[in-house]
C-alpha positions as CSV (number, residue, x, y, z in Angstrom):
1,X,-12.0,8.0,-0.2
2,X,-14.2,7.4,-3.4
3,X,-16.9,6.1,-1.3
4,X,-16.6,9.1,0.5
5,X,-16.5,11.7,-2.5
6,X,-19.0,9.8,-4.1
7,X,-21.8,10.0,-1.7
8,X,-20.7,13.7,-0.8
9,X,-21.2,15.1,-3.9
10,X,-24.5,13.0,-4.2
11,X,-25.5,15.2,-1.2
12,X,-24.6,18.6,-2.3
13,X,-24.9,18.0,-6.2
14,X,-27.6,15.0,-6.6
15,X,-26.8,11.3,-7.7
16,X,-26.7,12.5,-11.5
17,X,-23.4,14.5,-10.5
18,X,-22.1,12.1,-8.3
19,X,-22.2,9.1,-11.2
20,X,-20.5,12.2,-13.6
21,X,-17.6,12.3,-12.0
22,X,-17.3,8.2,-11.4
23,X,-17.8,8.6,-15.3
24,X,-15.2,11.5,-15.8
25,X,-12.8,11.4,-13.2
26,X,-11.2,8.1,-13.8
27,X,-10.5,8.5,-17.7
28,X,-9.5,12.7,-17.0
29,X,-7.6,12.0,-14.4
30,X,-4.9,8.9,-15.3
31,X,-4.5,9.9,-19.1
32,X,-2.6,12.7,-17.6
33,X,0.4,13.0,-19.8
34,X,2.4,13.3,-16.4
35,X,1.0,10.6,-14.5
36,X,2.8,8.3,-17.4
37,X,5.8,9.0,-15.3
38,X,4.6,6.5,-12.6
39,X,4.5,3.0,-14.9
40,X,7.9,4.0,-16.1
41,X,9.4,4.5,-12.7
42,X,8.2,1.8,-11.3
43,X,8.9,-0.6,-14.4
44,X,12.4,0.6,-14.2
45,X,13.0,-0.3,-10.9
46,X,11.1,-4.1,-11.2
47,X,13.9,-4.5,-13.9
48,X,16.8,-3.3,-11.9
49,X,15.6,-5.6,-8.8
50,X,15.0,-8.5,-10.9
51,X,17.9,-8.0,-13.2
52,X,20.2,-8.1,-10.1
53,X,21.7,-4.1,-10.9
54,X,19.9,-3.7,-7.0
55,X,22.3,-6.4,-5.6
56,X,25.3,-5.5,-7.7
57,X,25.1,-1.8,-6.3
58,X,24.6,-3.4,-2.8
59,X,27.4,-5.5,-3.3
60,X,30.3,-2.8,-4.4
61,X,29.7,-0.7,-1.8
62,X,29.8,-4.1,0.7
63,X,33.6,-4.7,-0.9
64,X,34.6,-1.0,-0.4
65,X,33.0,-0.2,2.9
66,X,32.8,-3.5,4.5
67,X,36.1,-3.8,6.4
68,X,35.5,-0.5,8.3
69,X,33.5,-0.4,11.4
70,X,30.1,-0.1,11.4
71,X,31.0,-0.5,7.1
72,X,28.4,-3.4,6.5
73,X,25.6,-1.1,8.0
74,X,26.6,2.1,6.0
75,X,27.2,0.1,2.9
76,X,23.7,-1.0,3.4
77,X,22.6,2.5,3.6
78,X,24.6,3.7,0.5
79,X,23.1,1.1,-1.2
80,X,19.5,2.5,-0.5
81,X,20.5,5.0,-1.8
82,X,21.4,3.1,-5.1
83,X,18.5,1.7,-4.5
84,X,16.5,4.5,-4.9
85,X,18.0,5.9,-8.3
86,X,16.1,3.0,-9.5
87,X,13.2,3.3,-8.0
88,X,10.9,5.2,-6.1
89,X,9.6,3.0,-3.5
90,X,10.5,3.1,0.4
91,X,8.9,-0.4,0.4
92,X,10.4,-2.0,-2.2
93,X,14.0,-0.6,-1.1
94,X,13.0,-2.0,2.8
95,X,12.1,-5.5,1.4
96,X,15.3,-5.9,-1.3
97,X,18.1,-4.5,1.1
98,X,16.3,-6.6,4.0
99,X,16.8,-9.9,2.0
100,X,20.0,-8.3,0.6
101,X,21.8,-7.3,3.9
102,X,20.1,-8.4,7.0
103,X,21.7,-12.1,6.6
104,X,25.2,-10.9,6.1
105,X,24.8,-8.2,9.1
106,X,23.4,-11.5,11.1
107,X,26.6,-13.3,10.2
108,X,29.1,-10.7,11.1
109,X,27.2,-10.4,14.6
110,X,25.5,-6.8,14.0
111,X,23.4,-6.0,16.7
112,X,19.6,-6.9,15.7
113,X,18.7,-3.2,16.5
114,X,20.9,-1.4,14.8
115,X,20.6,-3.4,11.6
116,X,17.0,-3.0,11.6
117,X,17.2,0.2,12.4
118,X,19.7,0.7,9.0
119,X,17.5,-1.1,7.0
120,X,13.8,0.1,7.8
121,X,15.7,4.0,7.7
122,X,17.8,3.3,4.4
123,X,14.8,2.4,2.9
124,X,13.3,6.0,3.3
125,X,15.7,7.5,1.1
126,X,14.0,6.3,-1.9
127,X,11.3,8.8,-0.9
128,X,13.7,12.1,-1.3
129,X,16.4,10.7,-4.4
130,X,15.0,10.4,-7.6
131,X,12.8,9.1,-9.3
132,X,10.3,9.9,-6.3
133,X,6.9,8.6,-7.0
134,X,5.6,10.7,-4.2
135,X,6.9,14.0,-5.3
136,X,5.5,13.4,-8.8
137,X,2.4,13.1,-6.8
138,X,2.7,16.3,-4.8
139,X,3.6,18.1,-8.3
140,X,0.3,16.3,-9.9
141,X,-1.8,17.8,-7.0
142,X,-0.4,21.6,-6.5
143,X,0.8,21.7,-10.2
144,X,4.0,22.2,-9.2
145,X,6.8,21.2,-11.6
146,X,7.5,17.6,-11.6
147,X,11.3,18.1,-12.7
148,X,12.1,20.8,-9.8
149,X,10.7,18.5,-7.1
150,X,12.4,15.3,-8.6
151,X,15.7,17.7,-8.4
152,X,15.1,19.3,-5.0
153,X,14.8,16.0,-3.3
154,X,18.8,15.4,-4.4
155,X,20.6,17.4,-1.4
156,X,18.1,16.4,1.3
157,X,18.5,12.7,0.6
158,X,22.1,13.1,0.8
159,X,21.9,15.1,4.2
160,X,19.6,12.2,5.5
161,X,22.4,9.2,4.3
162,X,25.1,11.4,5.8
163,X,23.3,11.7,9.4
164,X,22.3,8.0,9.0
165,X,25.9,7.1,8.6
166,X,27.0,9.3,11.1
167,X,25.1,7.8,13.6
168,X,26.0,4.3,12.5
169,X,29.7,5.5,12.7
170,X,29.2,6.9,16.7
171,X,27.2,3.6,17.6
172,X,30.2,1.5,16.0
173,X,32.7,4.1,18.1
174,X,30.9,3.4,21.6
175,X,30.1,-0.1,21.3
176,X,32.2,-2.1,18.4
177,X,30.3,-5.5,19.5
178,X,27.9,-4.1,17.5
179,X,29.2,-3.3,14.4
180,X,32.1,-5.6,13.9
181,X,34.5,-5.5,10.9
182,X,33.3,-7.3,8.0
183,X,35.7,-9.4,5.2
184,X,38.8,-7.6,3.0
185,X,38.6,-8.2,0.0
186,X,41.4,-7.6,-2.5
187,X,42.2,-4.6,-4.6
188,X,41.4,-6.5,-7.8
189,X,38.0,-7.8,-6.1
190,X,37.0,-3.8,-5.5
191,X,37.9,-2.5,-8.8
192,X,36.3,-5.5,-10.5
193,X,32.7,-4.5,-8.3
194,X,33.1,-0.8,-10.0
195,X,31.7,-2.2,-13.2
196,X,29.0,-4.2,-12.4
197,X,27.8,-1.0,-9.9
198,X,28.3,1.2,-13.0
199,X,24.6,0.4,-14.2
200,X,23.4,2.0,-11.2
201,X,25.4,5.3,-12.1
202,X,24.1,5.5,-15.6
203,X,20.4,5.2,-14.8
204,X,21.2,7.6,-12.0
205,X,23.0,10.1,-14.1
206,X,20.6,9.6,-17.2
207,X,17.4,10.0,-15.5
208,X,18.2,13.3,-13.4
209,X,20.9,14.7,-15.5
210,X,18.0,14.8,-18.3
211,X,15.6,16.9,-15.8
212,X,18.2,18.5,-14.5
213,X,19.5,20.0,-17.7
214,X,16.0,20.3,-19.4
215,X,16.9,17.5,-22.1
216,X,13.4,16.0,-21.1
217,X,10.5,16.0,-19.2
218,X,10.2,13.9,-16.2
219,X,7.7,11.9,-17.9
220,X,10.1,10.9,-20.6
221,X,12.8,10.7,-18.3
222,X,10.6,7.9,-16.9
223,X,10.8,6.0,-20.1
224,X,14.3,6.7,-21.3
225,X,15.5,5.2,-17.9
226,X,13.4,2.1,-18.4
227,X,14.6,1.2,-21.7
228,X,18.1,1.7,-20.4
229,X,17.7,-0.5,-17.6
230,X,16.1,-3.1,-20.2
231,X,19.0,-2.7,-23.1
232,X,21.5,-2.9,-20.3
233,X,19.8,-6.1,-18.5
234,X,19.6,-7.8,-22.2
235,X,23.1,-6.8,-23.2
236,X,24.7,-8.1,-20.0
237,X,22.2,-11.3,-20.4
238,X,20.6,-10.7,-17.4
239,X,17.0,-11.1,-18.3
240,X,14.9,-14.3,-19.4
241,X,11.8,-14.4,-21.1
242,X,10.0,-15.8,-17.8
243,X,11.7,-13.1,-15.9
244,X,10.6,-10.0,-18.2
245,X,7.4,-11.3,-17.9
246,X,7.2,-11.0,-14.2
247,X,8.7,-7.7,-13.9
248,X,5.9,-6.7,-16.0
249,X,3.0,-8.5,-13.9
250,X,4.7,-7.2,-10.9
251,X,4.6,-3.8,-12.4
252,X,0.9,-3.7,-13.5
253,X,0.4,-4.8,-10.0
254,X,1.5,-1.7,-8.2
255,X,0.3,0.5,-10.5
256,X,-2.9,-0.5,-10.2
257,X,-3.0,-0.4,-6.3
258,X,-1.4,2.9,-6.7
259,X,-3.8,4.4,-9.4
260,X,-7.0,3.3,-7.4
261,X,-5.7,5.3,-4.7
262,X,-5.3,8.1,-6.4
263,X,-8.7,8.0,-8.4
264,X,-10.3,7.4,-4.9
265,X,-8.4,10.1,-3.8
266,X,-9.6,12.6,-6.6
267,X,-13.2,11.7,-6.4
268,X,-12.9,12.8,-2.9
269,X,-10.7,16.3,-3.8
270,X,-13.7,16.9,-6.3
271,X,-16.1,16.6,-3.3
272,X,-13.7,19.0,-0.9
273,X,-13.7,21.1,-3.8
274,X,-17.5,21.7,-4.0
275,X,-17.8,22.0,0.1
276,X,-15.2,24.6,-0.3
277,X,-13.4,23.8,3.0
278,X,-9.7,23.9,1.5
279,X,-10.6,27.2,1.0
280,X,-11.8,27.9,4.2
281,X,-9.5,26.3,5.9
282,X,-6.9,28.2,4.7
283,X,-8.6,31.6,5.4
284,X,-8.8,30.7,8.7
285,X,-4.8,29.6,8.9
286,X,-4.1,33.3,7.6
287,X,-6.3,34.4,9.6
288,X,-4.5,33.3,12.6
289,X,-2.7,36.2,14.5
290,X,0.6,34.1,14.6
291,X,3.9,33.9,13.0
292,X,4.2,31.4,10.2
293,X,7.0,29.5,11.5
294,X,5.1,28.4,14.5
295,X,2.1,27.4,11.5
296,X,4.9,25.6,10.1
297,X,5.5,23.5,12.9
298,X,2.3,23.1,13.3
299,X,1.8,21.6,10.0
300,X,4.9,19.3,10.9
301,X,3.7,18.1,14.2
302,X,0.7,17.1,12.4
303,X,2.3,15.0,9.8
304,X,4.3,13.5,12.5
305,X,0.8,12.3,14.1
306,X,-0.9,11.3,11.3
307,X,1.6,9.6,10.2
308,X,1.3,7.1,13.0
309,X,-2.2,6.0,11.5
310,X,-1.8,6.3,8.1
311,X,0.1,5.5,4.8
312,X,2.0,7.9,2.9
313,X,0.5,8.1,-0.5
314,X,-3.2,8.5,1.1
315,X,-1.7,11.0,3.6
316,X,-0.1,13.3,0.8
317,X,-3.8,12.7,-1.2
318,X,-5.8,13.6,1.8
319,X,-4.0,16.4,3.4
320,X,-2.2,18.4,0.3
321,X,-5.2,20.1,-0.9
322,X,-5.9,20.8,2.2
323,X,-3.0,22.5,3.4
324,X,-1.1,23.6,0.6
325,X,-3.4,26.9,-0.4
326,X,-2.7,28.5,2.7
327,X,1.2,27.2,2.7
328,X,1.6,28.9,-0.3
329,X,0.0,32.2,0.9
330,X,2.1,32.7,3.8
331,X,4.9,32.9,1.4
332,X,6.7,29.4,1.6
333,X,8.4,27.9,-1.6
334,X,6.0,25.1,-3.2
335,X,9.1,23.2,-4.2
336,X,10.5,23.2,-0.5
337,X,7.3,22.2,1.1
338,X,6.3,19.4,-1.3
339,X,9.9,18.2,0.2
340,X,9.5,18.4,3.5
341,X,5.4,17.1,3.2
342,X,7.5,13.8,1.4
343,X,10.3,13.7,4.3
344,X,7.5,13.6,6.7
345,X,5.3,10.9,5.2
346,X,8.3,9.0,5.2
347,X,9.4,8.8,8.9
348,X,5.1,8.2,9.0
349,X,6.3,4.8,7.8
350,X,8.9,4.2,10.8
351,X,6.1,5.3,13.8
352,X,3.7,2.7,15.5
353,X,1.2,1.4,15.5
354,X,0.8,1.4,11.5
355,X,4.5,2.2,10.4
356,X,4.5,-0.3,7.6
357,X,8.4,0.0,7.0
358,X,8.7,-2.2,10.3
359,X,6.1,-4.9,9.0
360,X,7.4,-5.1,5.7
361,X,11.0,-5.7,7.8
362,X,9.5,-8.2,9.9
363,X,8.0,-10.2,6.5
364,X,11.2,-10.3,4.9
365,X,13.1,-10.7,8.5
366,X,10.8,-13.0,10.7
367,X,13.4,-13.3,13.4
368,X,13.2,-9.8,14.6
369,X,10.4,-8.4,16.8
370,X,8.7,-5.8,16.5
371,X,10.2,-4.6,19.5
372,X,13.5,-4.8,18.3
373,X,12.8,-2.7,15.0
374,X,11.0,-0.6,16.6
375,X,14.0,0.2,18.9
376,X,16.1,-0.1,16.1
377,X,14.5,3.2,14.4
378,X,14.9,5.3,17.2
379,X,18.2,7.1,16.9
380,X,17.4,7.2,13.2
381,X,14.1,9.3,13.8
382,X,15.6,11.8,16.6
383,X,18.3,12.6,14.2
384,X,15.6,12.7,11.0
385,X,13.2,15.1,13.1
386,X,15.9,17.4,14.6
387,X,18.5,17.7,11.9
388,X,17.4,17.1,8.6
389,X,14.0,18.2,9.4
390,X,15.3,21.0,11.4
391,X,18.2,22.0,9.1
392,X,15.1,21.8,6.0
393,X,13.3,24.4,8.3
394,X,16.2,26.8,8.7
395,X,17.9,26.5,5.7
396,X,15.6,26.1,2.3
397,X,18.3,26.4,0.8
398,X,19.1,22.7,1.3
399,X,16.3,22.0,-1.2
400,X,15.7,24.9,-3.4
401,X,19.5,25.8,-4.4
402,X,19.3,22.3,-7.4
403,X,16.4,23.4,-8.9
404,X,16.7,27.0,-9.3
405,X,19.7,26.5,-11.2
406,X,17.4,24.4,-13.9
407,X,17.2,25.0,-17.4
């Protein structure tokens, strides 16, 4: 993308222009005040992983749930969603709850394709529950507000884990070999699990009860949950010198990546900018003698494609200026669509032949094929496209009702 931009607006502007904005771009664009939000995010979630509040979350809901059919896979899935108070990334979730739970579904003689299929899926909920690293993205590039879109992806997280489990529930009903019972545990054993889960709930409730109530911005809401997460991992002993130190590497690490995608990505918006085709592309889209909700499904078929060749972070980057001017003119709510753009990227990663969530499955998982996962995500997506997706469509309500009752 910034090879791209680069030479592009060498063509139209000359070479002096070009090396401008490889001389502008980079500082203008990541001392953003709101891109700060990213680091913190991300460093919060490192800690919780590392720190073992990931695995303790993981493991209440295990002692709860466990003993119920199909309980093992939908404590898996509730714990994605723990998962993704911490942090914002459907990778990380995939690769933690695959080393977390795919051994302990494999004991209990889960059915390869329905754990897979629990695990690659769960992991997608980090995409919609906050903190969202690609919603703060969407906000960056339509100036939308951060805090409404970190807010708006509450309701249809929790529509997404109740479908999951659903379907989890009807695959235990119609064939129990597959989702056997897992231990008891005893009443002392569950209550005990409460508190060490409770770390979970804090960050959770700190970090979006603090948008959600206008305490403070989403970028400080990024920092105030990391050094909870560190106070909490030092009082409870839980984190090492050694340990700190590779949170931290392994922090600067993704940021990095993430950053150089979105500079690239910006160098080439600059060029798009000076070609003017965002602009003309959305004239033509209103110019279509259509009704918008078939433009909308339009717009959602073609995530659903694209998605099958490319990540989600570059997808947002590529297509959101694009599409988003003309969105917006037909009369759809910015904060809903900047949902439903993230709820599509996100079942990008499940589809072949890139759909990394399967790969990073079969790293952590070497066992399965890709066959299997592949097979195992099925269910999962028909019910993602045709009822959280559909219900999304027909009902903004879903994901504007949170954030229009912000201060």
């Amino acid at each position: 993308m910034g090879c791209i931009g680069f030479l592009g607006i060498a063509v139209l502007n000359g070479t002096k222009s070009a090396l401008n904005a490889l001389y502008t771009l980079p500082y203008s664009t990541m001392s953003s005040w709101l891109f700060a939000v990213i680091p913190m995010f991300i460093l919060m979630g490192t800690i919780a992983f590392y720190a073992g509040f990931t695995r303790d979350g993981y493991n209440c809901v295990y002692k709860w749930l466990g003993r119920f059919p199909g309980g093992l896979a939908i404590a898996t899935l509730v714990g994605a969603a723990g998962f993704g108070a911490c942090s914002g990334s459907s990778i990380a979730a995939t690769a933690a709850l695959g080393r977390l739970s795919l051994p302990e579904m494999d004991r209990f003689g889960y059915d390869k394709r329905l754990a897979a299929g629990v695990v690659g899926m769960g992991g997608t909920l980090s995409a919609l529950i906050p903190p969202s690293i690609l919603l703060v993205l969407y906000g960056a590039i339509t100036e939308q507000s951060v805090g409404k879109l970190l807010i708006a992806g509450i309701l249809p997280g929790i529509l997404s884990l109740f479908f999951f489990a659903m379907i989890v529930f009807v695959w235990a009903l119609f064939k129990p070999e597959h989702a056997p019972k897992g231990e008891i545990f005893s009443w002392k054993e569950k209550i005990v699990s409460l508190k060490y889960a409770s770390g979970i709930l804090v960050l959770f409730i700190s970090v979006t009860g603090g948008i959600y109530s206008g305490i403070f911005t989403p970028s400080e809401a990024g920092a105030v949950g990391a050094v909870i997460i560190l106070l909490m991992a030092l009082v409870m002993r839980r984190l090492t010198w050694s340990v700190f130190n590779e949170t931290v590497v392994e922090t600067l690490k993704t940021v990095s990546s993430i950053f150089l995608i979105v500079l690239g990505a910006y160098i080439f918006i600059q060029f798009m900018a000076l070609t003017r085709l965002p602009v003309v592309f959305g004239e033509w889209i209103l110019a279509l003698q259509i009704h918008k909700s078939i433009i909308i499904m339009g717009v959602i078929l073609m995530y659903l494609i694209m998605g099958c060749f490319l990540d989600a972070l570059g997808l947002i980057l590529l297509t959101v200026p694009f599409i988003s001017p003309a969105i917006f003119a037909l009369g759809y709510d910015p904060i809903w669509f900047g949902v439903l753009v993230v709820k599509l990227v996100e079942i990008g990663l499940l589809t072949p032949p890139v759909g990394i969530q399967a790969y990073v499955l079969k790293g952590v998982a070497p066992d399965l094929t890709l066959k299997t996962i592949f097979l195992g995500f099925i269910p999962f997506f028909v019910a993602d496209i045709f009822l959280v997706i559909g219900l999304m469509v027909v009902f903004p309500q879903i994901v504007t009702y949170l954030p229009n009752l912000m201060k």
